[in-house]
Backbone of each chain as nested JSON, in Angstrom:
{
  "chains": [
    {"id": "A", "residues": [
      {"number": 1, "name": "UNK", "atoms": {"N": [-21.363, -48.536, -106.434], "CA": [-19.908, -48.488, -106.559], "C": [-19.302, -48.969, -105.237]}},
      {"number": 2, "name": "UNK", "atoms": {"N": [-18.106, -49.893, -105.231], "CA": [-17.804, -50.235, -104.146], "C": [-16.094, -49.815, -104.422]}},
      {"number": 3, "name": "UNK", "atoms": {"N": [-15.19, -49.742, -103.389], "CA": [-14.094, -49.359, -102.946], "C": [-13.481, -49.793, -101.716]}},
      {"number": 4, "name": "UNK", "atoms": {"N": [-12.03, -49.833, -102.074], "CA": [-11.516, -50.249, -100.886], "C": [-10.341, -49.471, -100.527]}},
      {"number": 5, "name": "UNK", "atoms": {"N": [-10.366, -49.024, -99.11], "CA": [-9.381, -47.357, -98.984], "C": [-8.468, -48.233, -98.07]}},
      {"number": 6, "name": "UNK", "atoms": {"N": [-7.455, -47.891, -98.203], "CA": [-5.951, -48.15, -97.651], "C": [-6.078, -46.839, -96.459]}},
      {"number": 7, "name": "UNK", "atoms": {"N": [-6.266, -47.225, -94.845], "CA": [-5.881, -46.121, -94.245], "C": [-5.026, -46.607, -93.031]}},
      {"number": 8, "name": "UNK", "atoms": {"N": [-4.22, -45.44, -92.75], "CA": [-3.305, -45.651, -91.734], "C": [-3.647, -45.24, -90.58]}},
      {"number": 9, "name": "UNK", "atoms": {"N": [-3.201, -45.891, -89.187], "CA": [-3.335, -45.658, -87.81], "C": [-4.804, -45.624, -86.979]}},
      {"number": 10, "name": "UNK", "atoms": {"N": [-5.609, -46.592, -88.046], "CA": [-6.538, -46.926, -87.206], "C": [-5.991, -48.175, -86.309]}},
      {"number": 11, "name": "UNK", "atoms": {"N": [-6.502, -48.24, -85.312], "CA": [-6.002, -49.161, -84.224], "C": [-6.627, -49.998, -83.328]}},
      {"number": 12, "name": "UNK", "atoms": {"N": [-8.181, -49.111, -82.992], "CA": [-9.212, -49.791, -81.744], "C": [-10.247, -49.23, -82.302]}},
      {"number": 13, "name": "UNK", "atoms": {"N": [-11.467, -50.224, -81.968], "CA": [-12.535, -50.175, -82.254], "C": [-13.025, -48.61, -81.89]}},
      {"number": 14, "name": "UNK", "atoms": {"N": [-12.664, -47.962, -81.053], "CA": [-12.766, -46.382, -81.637], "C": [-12.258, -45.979, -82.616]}},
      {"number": 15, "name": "UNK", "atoms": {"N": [-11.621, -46.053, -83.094], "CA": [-11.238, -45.558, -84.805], "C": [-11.817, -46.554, -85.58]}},
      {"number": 16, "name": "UNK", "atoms": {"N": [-12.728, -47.417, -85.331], "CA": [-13.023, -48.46, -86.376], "C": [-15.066, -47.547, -86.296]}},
      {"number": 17, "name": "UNK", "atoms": {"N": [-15.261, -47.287, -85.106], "CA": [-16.04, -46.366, -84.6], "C": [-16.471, -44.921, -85.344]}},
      {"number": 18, "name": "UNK", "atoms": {"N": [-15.087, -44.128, -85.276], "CA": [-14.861, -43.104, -85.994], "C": [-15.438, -42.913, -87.022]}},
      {"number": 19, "name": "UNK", "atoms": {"N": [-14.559, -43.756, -88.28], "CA": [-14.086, -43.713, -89.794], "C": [-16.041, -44.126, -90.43]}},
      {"number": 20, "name": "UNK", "atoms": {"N": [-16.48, -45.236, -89.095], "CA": [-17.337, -45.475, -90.01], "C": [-19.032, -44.283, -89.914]}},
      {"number": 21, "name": "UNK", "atoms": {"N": [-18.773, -44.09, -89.055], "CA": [-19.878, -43.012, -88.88], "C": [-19.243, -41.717, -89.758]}},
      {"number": 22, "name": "UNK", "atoms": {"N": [-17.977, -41.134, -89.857], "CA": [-17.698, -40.095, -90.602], "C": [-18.266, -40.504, -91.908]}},
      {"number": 23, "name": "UNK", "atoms": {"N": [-18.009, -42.022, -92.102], "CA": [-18.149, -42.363, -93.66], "C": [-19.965, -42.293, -93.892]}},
      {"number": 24, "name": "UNK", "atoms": {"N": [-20.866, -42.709, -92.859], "CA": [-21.949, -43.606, -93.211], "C": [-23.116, -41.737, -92.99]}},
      {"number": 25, "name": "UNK", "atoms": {"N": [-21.869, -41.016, -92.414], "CA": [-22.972, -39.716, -92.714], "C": [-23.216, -39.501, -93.391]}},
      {"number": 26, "name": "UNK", "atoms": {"N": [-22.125, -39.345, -94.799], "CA": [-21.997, -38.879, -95.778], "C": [-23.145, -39.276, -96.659]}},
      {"number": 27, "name": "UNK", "atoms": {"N": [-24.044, -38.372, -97.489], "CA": [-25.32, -38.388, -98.967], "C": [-24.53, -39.755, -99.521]}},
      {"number": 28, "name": "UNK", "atoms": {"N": [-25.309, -41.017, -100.165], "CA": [-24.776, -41.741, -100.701], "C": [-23.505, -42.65, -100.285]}},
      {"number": 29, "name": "UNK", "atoms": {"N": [-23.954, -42.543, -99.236], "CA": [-22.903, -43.623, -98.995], "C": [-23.974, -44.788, -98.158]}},
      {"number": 30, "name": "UNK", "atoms": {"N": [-23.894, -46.017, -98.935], "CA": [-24.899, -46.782, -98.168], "C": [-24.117, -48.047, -97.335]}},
      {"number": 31, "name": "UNK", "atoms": {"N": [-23.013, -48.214, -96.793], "CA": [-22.175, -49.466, -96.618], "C": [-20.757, -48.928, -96.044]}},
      {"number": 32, "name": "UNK", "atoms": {"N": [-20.635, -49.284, -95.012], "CA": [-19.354, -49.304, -94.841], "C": [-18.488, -49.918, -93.706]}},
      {"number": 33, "name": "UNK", "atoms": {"N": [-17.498, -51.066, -93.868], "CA": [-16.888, -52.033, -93.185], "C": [-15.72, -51.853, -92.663]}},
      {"number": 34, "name": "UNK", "atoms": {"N": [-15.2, -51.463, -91.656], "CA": [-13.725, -51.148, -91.283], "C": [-13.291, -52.703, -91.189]}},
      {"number": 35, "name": "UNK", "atoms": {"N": [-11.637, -52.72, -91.739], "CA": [-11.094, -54.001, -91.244], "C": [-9.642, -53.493, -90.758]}},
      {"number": 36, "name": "UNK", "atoms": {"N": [-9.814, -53.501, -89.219], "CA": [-8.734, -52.9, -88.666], "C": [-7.398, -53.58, -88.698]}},
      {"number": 37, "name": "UNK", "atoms": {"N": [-7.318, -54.887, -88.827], "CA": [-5.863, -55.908, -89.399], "C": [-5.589, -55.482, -90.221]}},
      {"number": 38, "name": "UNK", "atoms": {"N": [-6.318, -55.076, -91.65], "CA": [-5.877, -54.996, -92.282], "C": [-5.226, -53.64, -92.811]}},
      {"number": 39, "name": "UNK", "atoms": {"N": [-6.266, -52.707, -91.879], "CA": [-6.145, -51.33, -92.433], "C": [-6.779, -51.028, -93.695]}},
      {"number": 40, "name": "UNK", "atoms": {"N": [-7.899, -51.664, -93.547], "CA": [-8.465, -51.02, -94.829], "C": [-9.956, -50.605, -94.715]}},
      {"number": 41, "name": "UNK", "atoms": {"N": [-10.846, -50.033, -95.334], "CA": [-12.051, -49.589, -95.688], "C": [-12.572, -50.043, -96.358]}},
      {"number": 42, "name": "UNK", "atoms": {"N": [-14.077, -50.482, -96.714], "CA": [-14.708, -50.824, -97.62], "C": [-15.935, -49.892, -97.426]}},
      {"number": 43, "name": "UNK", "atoms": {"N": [-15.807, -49.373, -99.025], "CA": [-17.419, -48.516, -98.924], "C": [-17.963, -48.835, -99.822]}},
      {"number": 44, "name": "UNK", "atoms": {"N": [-19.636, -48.847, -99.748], "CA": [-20.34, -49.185, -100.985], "C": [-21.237, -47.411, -100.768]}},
      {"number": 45, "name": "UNK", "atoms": {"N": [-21.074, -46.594, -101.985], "CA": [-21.734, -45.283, -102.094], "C": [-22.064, -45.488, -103.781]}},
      {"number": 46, "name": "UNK", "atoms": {"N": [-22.868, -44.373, -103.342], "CA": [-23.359, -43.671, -105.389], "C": [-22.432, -42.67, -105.906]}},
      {"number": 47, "name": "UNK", "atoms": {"N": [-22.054, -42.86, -107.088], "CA": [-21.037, -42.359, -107.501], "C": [-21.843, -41.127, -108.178]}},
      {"number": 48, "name": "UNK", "atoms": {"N": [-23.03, -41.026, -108.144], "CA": [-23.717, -39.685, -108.705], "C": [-23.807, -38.912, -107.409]}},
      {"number": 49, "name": "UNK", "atoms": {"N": [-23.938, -39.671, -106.362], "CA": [-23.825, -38.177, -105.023], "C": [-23.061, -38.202, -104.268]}},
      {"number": 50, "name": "UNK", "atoms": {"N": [-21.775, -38.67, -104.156], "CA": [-20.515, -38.883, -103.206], "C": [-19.723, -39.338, -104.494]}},
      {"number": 51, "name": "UNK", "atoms": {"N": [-17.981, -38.651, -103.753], "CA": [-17.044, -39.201, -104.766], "C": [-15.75, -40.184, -103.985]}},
      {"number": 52, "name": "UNK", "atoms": {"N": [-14.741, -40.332, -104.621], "CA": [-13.776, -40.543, -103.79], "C": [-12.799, -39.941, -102.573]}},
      {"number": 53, "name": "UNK", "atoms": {"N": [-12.571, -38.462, -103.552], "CA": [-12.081, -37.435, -102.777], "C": [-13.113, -36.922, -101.282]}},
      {"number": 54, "name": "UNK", "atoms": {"N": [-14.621, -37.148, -101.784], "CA": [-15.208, -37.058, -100.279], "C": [-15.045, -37.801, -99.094]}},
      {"number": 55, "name": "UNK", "atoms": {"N": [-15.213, -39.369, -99.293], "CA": [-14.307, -40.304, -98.814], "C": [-13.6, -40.274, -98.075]}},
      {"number": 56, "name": "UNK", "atoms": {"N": [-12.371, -39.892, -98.741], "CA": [-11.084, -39.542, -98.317], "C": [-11.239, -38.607, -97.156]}},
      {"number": 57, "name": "UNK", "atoms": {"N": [-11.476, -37.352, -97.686], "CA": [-11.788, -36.173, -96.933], "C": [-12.322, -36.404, -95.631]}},
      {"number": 58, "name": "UNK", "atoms": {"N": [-13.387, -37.178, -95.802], "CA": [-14.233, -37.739, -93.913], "C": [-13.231, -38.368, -92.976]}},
      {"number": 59, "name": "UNK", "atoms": {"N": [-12.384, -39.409, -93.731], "CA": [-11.71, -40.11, -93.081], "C": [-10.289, -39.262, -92.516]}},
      {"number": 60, "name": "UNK", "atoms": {"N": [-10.007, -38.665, -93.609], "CA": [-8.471, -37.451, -92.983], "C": [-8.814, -36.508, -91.854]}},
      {"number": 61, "name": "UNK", "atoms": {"N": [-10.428, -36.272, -91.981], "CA": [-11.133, -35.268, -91.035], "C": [-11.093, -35.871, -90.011]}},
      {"number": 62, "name": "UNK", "atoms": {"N": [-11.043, -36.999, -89.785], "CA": [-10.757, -38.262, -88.67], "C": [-9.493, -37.876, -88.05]}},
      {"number": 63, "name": "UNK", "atoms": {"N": [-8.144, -38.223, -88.605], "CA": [-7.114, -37.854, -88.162], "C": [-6.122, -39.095, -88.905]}},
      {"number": 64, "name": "UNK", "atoms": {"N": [-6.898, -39.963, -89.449], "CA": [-6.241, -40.836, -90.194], "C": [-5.652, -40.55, -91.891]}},
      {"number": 65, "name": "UNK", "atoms": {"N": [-4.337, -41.332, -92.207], "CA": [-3.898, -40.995, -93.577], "C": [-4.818, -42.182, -94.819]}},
      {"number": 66, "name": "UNK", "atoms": {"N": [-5.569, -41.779, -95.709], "CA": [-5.598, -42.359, -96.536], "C": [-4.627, -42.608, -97.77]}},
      {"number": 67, "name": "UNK", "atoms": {"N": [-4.199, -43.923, -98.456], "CA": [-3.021, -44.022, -98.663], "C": [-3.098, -44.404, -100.809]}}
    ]},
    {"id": "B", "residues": [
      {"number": 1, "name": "UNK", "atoms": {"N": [-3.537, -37.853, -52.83], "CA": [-3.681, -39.065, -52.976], "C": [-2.838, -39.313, -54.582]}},
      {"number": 2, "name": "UNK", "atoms": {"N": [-1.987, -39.848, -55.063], "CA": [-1.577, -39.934, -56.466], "C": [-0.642, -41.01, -56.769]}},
      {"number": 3, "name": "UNK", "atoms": {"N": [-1.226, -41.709, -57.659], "CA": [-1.142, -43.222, -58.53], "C": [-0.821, -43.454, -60.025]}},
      {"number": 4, "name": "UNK", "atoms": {"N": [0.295, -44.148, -60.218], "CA": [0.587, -44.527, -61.321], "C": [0.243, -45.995, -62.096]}},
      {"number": 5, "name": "UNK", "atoms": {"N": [-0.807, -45.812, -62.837], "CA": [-1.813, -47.617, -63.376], "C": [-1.087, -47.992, -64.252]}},
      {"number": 6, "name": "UNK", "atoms": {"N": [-0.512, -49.25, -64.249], "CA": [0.044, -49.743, -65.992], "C": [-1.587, -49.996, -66.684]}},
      {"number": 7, "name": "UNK", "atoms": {"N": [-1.324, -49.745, -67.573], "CA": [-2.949, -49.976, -68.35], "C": [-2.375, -50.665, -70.001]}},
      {"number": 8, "name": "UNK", "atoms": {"N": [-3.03, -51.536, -69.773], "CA": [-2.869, -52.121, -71.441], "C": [-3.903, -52.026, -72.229]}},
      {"number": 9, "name": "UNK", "atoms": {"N": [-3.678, -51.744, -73.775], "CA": [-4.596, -51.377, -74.766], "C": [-4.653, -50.445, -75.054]}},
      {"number": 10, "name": "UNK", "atoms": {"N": [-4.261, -49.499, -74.658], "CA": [-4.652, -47.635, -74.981], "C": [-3.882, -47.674, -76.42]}},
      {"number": 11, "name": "UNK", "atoms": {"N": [-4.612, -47.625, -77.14], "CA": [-3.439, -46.551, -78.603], "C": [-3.783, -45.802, -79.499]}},
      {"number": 12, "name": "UNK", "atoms": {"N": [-4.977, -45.133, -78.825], "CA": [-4.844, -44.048, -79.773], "C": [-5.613, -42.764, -79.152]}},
      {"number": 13, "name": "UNK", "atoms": {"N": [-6.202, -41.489, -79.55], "CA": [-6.507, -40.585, -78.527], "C": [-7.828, -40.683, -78.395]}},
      {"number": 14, "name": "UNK", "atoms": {"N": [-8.723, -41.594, -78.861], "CA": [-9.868, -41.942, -78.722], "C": [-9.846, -42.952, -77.294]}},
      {"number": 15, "name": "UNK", "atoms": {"N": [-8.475, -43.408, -77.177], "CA": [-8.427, -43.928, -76.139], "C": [-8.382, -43.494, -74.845]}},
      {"number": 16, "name": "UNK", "atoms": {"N": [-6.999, -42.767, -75.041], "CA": [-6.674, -41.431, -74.118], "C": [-8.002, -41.13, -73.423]}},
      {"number": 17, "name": "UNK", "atoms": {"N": [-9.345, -40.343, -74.082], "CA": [-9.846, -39.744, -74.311], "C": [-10.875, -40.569, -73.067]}},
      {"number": 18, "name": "UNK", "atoms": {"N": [-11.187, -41.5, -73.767], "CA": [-12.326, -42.441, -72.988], "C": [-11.907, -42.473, -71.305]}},
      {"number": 19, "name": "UNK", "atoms": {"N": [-10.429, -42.833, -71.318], "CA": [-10.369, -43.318, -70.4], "C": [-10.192, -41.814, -69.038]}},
      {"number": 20, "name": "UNK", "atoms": {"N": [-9.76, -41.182, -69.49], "CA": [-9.543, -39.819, -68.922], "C": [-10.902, -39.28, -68.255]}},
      {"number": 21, "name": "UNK", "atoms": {"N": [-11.747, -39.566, -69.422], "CA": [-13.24, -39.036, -69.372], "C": [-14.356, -40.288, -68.176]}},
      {"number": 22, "name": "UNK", "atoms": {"N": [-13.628, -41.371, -68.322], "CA": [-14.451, -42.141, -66.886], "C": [-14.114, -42.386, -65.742]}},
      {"number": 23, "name": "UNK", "atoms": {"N": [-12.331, -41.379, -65.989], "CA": [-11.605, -41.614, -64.236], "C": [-12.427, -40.05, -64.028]}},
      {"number": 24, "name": "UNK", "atoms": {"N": [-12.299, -39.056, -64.81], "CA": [-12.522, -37.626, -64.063], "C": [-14.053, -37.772, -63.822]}},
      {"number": 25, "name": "UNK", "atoms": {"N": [-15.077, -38.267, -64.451], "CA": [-16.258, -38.584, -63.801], "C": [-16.567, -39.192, -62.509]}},
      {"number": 26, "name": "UNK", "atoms": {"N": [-15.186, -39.587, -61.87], "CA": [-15.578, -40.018, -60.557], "C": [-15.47, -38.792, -59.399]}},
      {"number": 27, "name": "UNK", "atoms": {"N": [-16.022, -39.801, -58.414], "CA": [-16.148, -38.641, -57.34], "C": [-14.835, -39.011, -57.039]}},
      {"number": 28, "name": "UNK", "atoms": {"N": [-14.157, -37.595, -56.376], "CA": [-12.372, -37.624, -55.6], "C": [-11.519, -37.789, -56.623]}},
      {"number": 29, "name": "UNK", "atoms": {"N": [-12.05, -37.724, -57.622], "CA": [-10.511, -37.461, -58.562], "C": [-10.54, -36.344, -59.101]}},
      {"number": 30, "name": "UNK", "atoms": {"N": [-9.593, -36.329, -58.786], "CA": [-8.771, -34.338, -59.241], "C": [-8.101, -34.294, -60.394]}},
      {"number": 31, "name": "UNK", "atoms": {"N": [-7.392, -35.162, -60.949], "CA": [-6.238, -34.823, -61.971], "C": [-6.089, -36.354, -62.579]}},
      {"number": 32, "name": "UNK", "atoms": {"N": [-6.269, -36.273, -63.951], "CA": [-5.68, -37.668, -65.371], "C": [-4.819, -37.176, -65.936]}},
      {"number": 33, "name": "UNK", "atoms": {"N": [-3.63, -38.013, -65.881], "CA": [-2.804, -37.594, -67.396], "C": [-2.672, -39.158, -67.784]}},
      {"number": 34, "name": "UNK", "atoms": {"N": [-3.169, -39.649, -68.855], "CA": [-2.74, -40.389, -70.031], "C": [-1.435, -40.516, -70.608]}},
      {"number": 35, "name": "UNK", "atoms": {"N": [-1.036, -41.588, -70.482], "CA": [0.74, -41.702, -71.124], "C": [0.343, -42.741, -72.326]}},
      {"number": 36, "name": "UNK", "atoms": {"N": [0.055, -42.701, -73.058], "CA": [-0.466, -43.451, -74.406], "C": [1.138, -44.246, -74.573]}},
      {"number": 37, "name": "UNK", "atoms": {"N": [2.142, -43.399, -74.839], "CA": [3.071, -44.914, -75.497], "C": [3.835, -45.09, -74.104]}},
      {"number": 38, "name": "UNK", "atoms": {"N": [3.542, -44.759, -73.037], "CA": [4.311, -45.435, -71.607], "C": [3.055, -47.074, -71.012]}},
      {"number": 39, "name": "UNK", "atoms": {"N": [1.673, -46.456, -71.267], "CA": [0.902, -47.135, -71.065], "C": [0.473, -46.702, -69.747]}},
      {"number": 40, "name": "UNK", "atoms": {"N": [0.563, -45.715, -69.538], "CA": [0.237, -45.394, -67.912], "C": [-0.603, -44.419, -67.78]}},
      {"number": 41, "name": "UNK", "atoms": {"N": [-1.166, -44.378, -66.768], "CA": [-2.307, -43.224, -66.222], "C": [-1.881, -43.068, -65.145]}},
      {"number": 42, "name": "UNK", "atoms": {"N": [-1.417, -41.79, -64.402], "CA": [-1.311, -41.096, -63.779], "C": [-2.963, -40.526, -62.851]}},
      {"number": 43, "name": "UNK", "atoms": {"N": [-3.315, -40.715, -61.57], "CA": [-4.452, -40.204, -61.284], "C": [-4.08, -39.488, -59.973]}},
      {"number": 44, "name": "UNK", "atoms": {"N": [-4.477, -38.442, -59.608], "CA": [-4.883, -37.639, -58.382], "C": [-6.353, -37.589, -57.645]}},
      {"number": 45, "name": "UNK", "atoms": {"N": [-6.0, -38.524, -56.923], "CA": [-7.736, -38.902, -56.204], "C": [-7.386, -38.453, -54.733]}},
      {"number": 46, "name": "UNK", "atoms": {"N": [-8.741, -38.116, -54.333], "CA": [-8.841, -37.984, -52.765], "C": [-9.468, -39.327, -52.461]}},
      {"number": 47, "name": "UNK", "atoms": {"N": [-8.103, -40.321, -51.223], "CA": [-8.507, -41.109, -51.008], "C": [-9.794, -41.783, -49.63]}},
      {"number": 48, "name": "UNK", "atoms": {"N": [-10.29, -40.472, -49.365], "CA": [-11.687, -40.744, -48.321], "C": [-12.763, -40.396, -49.21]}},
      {"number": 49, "name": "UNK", "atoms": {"N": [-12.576, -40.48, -50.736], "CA": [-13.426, -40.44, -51.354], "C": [-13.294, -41.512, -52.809]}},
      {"number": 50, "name": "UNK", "atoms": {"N": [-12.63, -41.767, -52.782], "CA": [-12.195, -43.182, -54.008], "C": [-11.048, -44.071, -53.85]}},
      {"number": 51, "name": "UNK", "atoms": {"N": [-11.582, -45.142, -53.849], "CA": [-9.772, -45.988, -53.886], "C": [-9.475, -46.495, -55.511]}},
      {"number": 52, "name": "UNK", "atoms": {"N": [-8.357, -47.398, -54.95], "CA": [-7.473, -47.539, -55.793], "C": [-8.754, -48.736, -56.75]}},
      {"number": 53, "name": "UNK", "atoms": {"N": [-9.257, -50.021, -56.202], "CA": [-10.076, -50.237, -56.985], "C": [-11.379, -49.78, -57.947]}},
      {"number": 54, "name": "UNK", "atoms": {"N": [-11.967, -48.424, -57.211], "CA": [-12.427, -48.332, -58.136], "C": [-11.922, -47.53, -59.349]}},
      {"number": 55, "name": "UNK", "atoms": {"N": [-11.069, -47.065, -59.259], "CA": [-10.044, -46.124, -60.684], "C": [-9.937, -47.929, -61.27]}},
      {"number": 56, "name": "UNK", "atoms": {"N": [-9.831, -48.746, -60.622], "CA": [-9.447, -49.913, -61.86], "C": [-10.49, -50.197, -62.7]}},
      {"number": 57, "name": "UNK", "atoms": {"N": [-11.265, -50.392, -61.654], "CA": [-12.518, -50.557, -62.547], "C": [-13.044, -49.764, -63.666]}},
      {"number": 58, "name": "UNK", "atoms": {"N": [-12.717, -48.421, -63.236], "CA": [-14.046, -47.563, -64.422], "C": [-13.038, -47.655, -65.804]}},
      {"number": 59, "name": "UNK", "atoms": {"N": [-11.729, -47.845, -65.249], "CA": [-10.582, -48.057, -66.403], "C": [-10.815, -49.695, -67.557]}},
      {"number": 60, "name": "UNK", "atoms": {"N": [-11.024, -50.504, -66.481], "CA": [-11.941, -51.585, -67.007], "C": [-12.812, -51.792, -67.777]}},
      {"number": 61, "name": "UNK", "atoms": {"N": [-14.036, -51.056, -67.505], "CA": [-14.895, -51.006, -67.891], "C": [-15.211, -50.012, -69.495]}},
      {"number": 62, "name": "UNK", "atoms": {"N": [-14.222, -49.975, -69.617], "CA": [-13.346, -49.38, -71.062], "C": [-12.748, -50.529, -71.766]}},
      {"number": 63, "name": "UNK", "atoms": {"N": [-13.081, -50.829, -71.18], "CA": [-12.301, -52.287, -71.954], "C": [-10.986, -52.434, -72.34]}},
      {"number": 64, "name": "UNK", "atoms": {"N": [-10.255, -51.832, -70.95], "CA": [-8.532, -51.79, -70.614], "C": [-8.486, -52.759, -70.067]}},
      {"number": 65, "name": "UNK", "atoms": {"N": [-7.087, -53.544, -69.821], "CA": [-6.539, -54.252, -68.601], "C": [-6.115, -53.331, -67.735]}},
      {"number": 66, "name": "UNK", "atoms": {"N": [-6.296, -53.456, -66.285], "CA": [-5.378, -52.924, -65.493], "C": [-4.281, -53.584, -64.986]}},
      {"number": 67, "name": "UNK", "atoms": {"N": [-2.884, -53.775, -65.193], "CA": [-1.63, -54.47, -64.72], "C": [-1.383, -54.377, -63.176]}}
    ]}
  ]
}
């Protein structure tokens, strides 16, 4: 399953840093691309052991808004 | 001893953070405050123990400009 998350106030390669290690800890999540122009996320995870709302959750645990 | 750096690039508290964390690792500095939307760092160094170049540098070496 792949996805693409709309998040706000990432800015520098420390938050590009952040988002993706919060994300790439996570069970099932095998992929994940920050694109800081754009503000967006790309994750590739298993939708049988990670969901969206987990996702989300890593990245808000960050300090960033998913949108 | 106390100095005000224009610093470009800082924006976010990962930034703050870094940079705070490789001025107070030096020897003779006493006191960081981070001004994230002024762009400034504030430092309290003892100057028979650090100058003004090397606070640029370790700020540098963060991959700031110093102004």
């Amino acid at each position: 399953m792949a996805i693409k998350l709309n998040v706000e106030g990432m800015t520098c390669n420390h938050c590009k840093m952040a988002v993706t290690k919060a994300l790439t800890e996570l069970e099932g999540v095998s992929n994940v691309e920050v694109h800081l122009q754009e503000g967006t996320v790309d994750v590739d995870y298993d939708e049988t052991k990670v969901n969206v709302e987990k996702l989300k959750e890593a990245i808000e645990d960050q300090g960033y808004d998913v949108k």
